[in-house]
C-alpha positions in Angstrom: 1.0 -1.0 -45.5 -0.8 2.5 -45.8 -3.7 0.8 -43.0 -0.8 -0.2 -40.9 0.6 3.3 -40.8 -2.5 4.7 -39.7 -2.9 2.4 -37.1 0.4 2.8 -35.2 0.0 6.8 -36.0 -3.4 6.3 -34.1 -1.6 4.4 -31.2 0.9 7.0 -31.2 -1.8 9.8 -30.6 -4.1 7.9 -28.5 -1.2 7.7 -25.9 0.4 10.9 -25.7 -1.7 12.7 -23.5 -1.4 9.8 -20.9 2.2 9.0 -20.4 3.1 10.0 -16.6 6.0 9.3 -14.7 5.0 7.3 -11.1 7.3 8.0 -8.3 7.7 5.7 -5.6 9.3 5.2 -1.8 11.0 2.2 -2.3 12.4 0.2 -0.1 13.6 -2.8 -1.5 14.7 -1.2 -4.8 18.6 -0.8 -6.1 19.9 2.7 -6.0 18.9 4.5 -8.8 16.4 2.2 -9.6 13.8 3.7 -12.2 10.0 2.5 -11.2 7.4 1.0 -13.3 5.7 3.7 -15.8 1.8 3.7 -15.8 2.1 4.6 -19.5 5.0 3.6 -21.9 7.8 5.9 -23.3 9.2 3.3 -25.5 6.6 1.5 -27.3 8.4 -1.4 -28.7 10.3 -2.1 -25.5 7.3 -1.8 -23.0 6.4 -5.1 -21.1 4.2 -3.2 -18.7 0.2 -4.1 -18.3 -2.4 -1.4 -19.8 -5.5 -0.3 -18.3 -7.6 -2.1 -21.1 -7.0 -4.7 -23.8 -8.1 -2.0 -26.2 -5.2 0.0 -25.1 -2.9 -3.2 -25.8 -4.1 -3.7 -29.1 -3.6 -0.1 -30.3 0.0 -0.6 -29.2 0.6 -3.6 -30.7 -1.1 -2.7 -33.9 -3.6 -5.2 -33.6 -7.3 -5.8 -35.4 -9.4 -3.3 -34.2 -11.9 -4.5 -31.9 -15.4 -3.9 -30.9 -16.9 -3.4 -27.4 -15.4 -5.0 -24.6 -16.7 -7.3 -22.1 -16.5 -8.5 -18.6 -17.2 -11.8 -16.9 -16.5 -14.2 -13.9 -15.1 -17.5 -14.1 -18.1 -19.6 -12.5 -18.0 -23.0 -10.3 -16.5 -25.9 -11.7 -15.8 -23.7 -15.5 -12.4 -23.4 -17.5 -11.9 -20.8 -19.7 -12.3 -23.3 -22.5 -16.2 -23.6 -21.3 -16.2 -19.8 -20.6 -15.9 -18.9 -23.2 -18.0 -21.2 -25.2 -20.5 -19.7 -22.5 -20.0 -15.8 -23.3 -20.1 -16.8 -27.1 -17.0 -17.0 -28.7 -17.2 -20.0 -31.5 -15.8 -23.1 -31.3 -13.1 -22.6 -33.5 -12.1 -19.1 -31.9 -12.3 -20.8 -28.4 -10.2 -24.3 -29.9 -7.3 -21.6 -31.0 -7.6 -19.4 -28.2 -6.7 -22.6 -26.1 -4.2 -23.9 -28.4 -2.3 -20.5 -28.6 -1.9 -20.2 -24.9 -1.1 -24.0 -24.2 1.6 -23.4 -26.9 3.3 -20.2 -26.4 3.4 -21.0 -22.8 4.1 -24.6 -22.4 5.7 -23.7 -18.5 3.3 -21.4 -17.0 0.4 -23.7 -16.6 -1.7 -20.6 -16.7 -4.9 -22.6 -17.9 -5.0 -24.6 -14.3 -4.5 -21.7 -12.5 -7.5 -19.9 -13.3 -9.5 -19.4 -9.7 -13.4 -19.5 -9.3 -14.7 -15.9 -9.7 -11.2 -14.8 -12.0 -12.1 -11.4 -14.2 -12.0 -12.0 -17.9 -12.2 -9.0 -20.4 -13.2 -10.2 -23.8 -14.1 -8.7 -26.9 -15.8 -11.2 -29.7 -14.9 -11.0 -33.6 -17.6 -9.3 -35.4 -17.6 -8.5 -39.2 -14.3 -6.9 -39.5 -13.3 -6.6 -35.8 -10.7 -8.8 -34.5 -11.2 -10.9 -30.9 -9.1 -10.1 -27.7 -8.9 -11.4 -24.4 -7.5 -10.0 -21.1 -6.9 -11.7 -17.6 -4.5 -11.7 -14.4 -2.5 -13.9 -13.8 -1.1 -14.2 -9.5 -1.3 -10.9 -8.6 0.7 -8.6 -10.6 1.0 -10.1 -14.1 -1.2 -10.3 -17.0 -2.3 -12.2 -19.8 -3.0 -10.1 -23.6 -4.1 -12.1 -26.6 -5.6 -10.3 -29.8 -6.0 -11.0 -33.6 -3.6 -9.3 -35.8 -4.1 -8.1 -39.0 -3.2 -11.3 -41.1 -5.9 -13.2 -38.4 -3.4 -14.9 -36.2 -3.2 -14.4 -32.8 -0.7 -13.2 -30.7 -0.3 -12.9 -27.3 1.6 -11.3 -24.6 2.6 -11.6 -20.8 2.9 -8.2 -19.3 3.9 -7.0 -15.3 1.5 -4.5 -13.5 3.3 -1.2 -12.4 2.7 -0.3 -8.9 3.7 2.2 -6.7 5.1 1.2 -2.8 3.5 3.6 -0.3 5.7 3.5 3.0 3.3 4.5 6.1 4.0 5.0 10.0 0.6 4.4 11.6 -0.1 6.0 15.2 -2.4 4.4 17.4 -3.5 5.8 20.9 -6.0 3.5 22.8 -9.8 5.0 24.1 -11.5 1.9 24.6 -9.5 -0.8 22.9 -6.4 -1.6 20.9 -8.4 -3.2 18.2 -11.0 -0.2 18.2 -8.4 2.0 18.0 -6.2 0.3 15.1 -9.5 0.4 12.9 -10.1 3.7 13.6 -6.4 4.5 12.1 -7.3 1.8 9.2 -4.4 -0.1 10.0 -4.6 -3.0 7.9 -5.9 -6.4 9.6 -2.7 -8.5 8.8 -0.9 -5.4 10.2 -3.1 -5.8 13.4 -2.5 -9.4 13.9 1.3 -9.3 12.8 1.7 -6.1 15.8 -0.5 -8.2 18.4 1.5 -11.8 17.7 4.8 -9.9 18.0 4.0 -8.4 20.8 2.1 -11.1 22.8 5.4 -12.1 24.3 5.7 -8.8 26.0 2.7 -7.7 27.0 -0.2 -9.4 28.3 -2.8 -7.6 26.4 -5.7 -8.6 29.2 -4.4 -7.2 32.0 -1.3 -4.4 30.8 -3.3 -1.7 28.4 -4.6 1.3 29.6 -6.1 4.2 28.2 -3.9 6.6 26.3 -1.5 3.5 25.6 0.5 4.1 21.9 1.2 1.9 19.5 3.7 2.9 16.5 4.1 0.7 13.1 5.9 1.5 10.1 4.9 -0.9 6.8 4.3 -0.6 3.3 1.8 -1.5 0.8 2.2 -2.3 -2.9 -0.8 -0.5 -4.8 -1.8 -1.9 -8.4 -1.4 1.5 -10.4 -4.3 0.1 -13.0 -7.2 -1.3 -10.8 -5.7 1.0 -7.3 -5.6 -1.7 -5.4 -3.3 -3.3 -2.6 -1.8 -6.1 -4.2 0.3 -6.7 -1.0 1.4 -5.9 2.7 5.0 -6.0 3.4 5.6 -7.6 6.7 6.0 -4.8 9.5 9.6 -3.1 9.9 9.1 -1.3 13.1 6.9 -1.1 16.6 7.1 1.0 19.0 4.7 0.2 22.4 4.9 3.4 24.8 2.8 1.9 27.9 2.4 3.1 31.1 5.6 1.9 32.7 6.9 0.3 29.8 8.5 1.3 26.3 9.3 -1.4 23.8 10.8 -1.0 20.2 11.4 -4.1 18.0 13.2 -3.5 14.6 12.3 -6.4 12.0 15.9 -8.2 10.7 17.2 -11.5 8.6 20.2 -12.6 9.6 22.8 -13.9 7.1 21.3 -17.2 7.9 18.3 -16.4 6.8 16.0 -16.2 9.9 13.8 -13.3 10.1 12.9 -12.2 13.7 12.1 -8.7 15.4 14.1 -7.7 17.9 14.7 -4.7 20.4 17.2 -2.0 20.5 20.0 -4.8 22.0 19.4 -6.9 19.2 17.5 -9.5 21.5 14.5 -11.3 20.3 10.9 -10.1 21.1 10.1 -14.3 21.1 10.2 -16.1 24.2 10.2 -19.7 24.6 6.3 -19.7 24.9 3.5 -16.9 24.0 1.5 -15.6 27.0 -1.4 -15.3 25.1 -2.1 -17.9 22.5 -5.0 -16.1 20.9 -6.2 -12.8 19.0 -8.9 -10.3 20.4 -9.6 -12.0 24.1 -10.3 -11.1 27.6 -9.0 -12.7 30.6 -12.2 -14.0 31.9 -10.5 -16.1 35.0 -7.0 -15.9 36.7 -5.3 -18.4 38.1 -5.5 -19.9 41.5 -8.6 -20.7 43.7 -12.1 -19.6 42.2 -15.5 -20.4 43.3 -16.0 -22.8 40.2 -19.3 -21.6 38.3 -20.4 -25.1 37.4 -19.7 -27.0 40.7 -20.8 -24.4 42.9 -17.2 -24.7 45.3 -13.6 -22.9 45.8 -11.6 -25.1 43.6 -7.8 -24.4 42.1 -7.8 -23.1 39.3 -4.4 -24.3 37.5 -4.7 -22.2 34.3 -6.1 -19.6 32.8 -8.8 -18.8 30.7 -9.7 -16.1 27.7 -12.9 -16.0 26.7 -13.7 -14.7 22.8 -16.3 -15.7 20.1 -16.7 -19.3 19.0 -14.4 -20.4 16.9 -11.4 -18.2 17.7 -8.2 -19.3 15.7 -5.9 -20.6 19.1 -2.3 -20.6 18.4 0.5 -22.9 19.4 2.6 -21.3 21.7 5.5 -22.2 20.5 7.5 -24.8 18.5 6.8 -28.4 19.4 4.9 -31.9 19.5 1.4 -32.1 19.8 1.1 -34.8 22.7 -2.3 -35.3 23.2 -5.4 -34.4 20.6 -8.6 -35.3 21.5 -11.7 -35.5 23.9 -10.5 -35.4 27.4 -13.1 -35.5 29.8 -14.4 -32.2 31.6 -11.8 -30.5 29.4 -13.6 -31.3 26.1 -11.4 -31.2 22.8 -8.2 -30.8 24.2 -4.6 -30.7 23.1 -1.7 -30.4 24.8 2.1 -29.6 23.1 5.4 -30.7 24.1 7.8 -27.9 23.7 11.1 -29.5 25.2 12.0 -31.5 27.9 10.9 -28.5 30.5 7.9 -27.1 29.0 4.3 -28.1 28.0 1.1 -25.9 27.0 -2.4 -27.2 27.5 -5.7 -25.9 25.5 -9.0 -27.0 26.8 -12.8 -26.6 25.6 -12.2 -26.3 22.0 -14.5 -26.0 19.7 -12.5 -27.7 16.7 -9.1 -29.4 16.8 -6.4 -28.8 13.6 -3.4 -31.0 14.7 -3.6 -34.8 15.3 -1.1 -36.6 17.8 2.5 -36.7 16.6 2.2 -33.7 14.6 5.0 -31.0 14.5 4.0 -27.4 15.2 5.7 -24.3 14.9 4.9 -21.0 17.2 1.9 -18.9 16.2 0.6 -21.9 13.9 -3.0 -22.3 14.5 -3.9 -25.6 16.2 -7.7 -25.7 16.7 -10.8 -23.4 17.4 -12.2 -21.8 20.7 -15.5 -23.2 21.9 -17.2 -24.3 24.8 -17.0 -28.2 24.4 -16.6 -30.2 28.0 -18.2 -28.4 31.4 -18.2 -25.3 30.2 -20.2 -22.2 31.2 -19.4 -20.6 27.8 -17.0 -19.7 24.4 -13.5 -19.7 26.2 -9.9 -21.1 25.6 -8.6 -23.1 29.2 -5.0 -22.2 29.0 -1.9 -23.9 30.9 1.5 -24.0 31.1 3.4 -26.9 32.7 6.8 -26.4 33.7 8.7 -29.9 34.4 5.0 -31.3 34.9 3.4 -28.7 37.3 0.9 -26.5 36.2 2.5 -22.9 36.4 0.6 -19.4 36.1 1.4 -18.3 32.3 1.0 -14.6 33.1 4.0 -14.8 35.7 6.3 -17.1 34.6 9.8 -16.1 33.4 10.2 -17.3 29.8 13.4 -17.3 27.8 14.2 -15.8 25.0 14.3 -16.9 21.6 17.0 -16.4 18.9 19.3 -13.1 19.0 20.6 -10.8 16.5 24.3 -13.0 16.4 27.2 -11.2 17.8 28.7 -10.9 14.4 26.3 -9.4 12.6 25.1 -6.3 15.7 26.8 -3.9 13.5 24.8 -4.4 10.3 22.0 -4.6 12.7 22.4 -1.1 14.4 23.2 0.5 11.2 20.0 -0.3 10.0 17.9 0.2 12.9 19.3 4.0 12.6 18.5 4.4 9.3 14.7 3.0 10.2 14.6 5.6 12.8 15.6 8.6 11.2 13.2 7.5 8.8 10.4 7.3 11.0 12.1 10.7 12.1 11.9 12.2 8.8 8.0 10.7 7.6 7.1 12.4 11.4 8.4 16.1 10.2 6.8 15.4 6.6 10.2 16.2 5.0 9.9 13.8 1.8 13.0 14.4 0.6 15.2 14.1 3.8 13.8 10.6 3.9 14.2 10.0 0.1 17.9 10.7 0.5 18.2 8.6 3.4 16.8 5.6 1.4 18.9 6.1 -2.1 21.8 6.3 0.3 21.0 3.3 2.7 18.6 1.3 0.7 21.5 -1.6 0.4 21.1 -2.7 4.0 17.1 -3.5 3.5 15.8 -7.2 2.3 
């Protein structure tokens, strides 16, 4: 009893100069919501991860343990043979499995284990107790140690993070991808801005120096390793071009459909995306070209972008594929059947995704850019058929696609006000105008 004093007194000290209180812009929390504490101020009540499984066990009032070690899962290796690997004994590693298997008969945590997973260990020595530590998904853990009478126990433990809110400004020199890097704008950011806004602008031929782009997202950061752990999906663009200035406001309907949409409440989708690809440059226009293979003025009935092999091509837009294959000059081909109007074609890939008959939705990738057919070089043939004629995709009228419903406009405006004197607020660096705007208005987020 006297050993077990001393242990929880030592606990006790150990954390006492650590315990901090993290603050946090929130959006998705309940008013009054109290964050996840890097360090605990109720001991027995604390389901929070530690930075170490030392830390753990001094909490718990666990077997002391020695040094603590760190290793990779390898290829085609469970922990069961991991840790037979690292040295645990057969009996330690037989329990160890046992333990888990049996306290969590639901989690499956043993199959989840990926190649290259972090283990922290520590192995029994003399009179020091074993321990292990691991992740589990990406913001739980895993804590098993020795207690004093030599059984194990183990425990399943959340990892506190903080959510960083951030409006990112992004004026073009050269080009928008250039400039979004240069502003470390997170690449799923980048390619969620450019797929939203591929409706609206033709990024080829419409950007021009001193362009601005304007996002406002947030980032979960793992408060133990300071890491992101996640990207929330973007709540906000703004585009100021030369002649035009677009705004789309990220909303889910009651229905459950999440969309952006402008200022109206009408959707930036249209039927069809005019670019169905990341990162290219219009390399020929529709209409009549001298053709660089044949050497004459031919029509040119589409469109081409040309970008690095193997260029993830999107569908443009929910539908059938039609046709998947090898199709003559074209090379690997596929062609989509949107409705009973519309049709997209994409010629000279490099690698095809989707077979005939297969259902695809909009932005879904559908094959790889290449130069497979007559071809002078790496480039996606692009065309869109409207009641069978080939149309240009850069001029054609497209409708739109699902709008804010009538019912719901007034939820929508409310919260498209509160994003903007948000963005308002961030812009004038006054914190806690826009902390009270989201305690009071927090409700209207998902």
């Amino acid at each position: 009893m006297l050993r077990l004093f001393f242990t929880f007194l030592l606990s006790f000290l150990f954390f006492i100069p650590f315990l901090t209180i993290v603050s946090s812009i929130e959006l998705n929390a309940a008013p009054n919501t109290i964050l996840p504490l890097k360090r605990p101020l109720d001991f027995h009540r604390y389901d929070y991860s530690l930075e170490s499984v030392n830390d753990m066990v001094l909490k718990e009032g666990g077997k002391f343990i020695g040094e603590i070690n760190e290793q990779k899962l390898k290829k085609s290796e469970n922990l069961y043979l991991f840790l037979k690997r690292v040295g645990f004994q057969n009996k330690d590693v037989e329990l160890i499995i046992l333990t888990i298997k049996s306290n969590y008969p639901n989690e499956k945590i043993l199959r989840k284990l990926p190649i290259k997973h972090q283990i922290y260990y520590s192995i029994p020595k003399d009179n020091l107790g074993l321990a292990i530590n691991f992740k589990i998904g990406k913001d739980r853990d895993l804590y098993l140690w020795e207690n004093h009478f030599g059984n194990l126990e183990t425990k399943i433990t959340k990892r506190p993070f903080i959510k960083n809110t951030f409006i990112k400004k992004i004026e073009i020199k050269d080009n928008l991808y250039n400039a979004a890097m240069k502003e470390r704008l997170p690449q799923n950011i980048f390619s969620e801005l450019t797929k939203i806004l591929s409706f609206s602008i033709d990024f080829q031929r419409e950007l021009r120096r001193g362009d601005i782009f304007e996002t406002l997202y947030s980032q979960k950061i793992d408060l133990i390793s300071n890491t992101i752990i996640e990207t929330d999906p973007i709540l906000y663009i703004n585009a100021k071009l030369r002649n035009t200035n677009l705004k789309f406001y990220r909303y889910i309907t009651k229905d459950g459909y999440s969309g952006y949409f402008d200022e109206k409440g009408k959707s930036s989708k249209k039927t069809l995306m005019k670019t169905p690809l990341n990162g290219a440059r219009l390399s020929s226009g529709y209409g009549s070209r001298k053709h660089p293979i044949l050497g004459f003025t031919k029509m040119h009935r589409g469109v081409d972008f040309a970008a690095p092999k193997g260029t993830p091509i999107f569908a443009a837009g929910d539908g059938v594929i039609e046709f998947s294959g090898w199709k003559g000059t074209f090379g690997k081909y596929i062609r989509i059947r949107h409705n009973s109007t519309f049709k997209t074609v994409y010629a000279h890939l490099s690698k095809i995704y989707k077979r005939r008959g297969s259902r695809v939705k909009q932005g879904e990738t559908i094959g790889a850019l290449g130069s497979t057919g007559r071809s002078t070089g790496p480039h996606l043939h692009y065309e869109i058929l409207f009641n069978g004629k080939q149309v240009n995709p850069l001029r054609i009228k497209l409708p739109s696609g699902k709008n804010v419903p009538s019912n719901e406009l007034k939820k929508f405006f409310n919260k498209q006000a509160i994003i903007d004197k948000t963005i308002i607020a961030m812009k004038n660096g006054n914190l806690t105008k826009k902390l009270a705007y989201l305690k009071k208005h927090n409700k209207n987020f998902k």
